[in-house]
N, C-alpha and C positions, 0 to 999 in steps of 0.2 A: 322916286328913286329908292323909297324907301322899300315899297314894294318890291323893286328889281332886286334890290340888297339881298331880300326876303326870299325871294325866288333865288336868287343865285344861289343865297345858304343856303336852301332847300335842296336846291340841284346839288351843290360842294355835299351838300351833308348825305345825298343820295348814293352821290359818287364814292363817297368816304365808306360809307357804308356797303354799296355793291365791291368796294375795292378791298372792303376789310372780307367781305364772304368769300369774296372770289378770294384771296390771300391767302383765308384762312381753310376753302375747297383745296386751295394748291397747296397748300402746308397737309392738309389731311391727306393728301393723293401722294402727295411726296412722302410723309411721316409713312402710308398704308405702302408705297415699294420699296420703302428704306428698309419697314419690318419685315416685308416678303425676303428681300434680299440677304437681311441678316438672317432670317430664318432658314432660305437655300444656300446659305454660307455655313450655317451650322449643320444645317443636314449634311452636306458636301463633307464638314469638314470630321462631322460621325461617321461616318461613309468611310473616307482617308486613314481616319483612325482605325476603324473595325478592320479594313483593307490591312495596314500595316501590324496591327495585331495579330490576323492570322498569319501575313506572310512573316512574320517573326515566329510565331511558333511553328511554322512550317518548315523556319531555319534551323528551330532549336531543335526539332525532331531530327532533321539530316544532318547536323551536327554530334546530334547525341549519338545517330546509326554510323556516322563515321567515327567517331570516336570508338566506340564499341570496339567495332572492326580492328582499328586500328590498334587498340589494348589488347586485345588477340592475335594481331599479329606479334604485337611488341611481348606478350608472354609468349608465344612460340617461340619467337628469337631468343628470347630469356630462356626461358627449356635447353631450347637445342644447347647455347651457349654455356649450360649450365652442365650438362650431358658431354660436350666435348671437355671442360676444363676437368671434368671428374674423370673421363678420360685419361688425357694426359696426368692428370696428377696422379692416378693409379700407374699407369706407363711408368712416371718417375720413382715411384715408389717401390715399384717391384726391379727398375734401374738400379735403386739405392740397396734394396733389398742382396740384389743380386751382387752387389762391386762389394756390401759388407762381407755376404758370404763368401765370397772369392779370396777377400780379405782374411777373415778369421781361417779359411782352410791353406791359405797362403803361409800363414803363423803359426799353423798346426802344421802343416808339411814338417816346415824349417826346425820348427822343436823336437817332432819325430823323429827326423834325420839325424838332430844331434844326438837326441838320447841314444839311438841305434848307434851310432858312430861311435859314441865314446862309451858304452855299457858294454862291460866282458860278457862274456857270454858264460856262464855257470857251467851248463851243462859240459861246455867243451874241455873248461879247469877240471871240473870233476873227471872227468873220461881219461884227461892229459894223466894226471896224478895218479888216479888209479892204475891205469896201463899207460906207460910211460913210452911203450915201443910201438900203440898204436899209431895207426897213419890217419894224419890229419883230416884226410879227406872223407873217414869218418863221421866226424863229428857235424859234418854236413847237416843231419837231419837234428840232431838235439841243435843247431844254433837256427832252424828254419822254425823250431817248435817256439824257442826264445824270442826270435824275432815277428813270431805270428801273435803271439800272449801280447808284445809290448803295443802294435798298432791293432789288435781286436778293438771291434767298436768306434774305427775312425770311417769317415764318409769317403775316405783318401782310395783313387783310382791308382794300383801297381798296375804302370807297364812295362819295365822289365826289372827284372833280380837278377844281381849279380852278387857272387859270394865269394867273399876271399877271408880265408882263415889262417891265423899265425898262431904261434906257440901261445898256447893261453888265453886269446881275444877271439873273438867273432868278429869280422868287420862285414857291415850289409852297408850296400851301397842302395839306395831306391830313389832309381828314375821317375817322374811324377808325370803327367801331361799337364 
């Protein structure tokens, strides 16, 4: 028995030993595609990456060209926009320009008008005084002389003259448009 003992061990210990090689084959063969694997997992996953690298910058370039674009459209819209409002603010300006001057010649009319209305006329007292039995309708052209001296140099449109003279005064009446 003791033998058999013997033998048995031998066999257990054969088996122990063919079952540690073979364990230890199948741990190598599994360790040698575990590392295959992780190795075409990383190559795979260099692959995915270099892939998503380009197609990113492939983004960033079509992004950059549409951006571009689009900054050239958006300063042409600015241009134009900037082109129209210089536009109109010139329009208004020469609007403002134009209602001032209407204005100031409005104010010069009126003051014209009074002075003329209420200014004797010189020449006509003189002409009176001196020949006392002249006719009025005389002095016609000394109060057209008076009355051209006083609005010389206005920007003001006569469209009609009308003239009436009384003892001593020039009265002008002027119609304006």
């Amino acid at each position: 028995m003791i033998f058999l003992s013997s033998i048995v061990d031998v066999v257990f210990a054969k088996m122990d030993d063919y079952s540690r090689r073979a364990s230890e084959q199948i741990s190598a063969a599994a360790n040698e595609r575990i590392q295959r694997v992780l190795r075409e997992t990383q190559a795979a996953e260099d692959a995915l990456l270099r892939d998503c690298s380009s197609r990113a910058i492939e983004i960033e370039n079509e992004y950059n060209a549409k951006l571009k674009a689009f900054l050239q459209e958006l300063d042409a819209s600015k241009a134009g926009n900037l082109a129209a409002l210089e536009k109109d603010l010139n329009l208004r300006q020469q609007a403002l320009l134009d209602n001032a001057k209407q204005d100031m010649d409005r104010i010069y009319e009126q003051a014209t008008r009074q002075k003329v209305k209420n200014k004797p006329c010189r020449a006509t007292r003189k002409q009176q005084h001196d020949n006392t039995e002249s006719d009025s309708v005389s002095s016609v052209p000394a109060c057209l002389a008076a009355a051209n001296a006083t609005v010389t140099g206005s920007r003001l449109m006569i469209v009609a003259l009308s003239l009436s003279v009384l003892p001593g005064i020039c009265v002008l009446a002027w119609n304006f448009a």
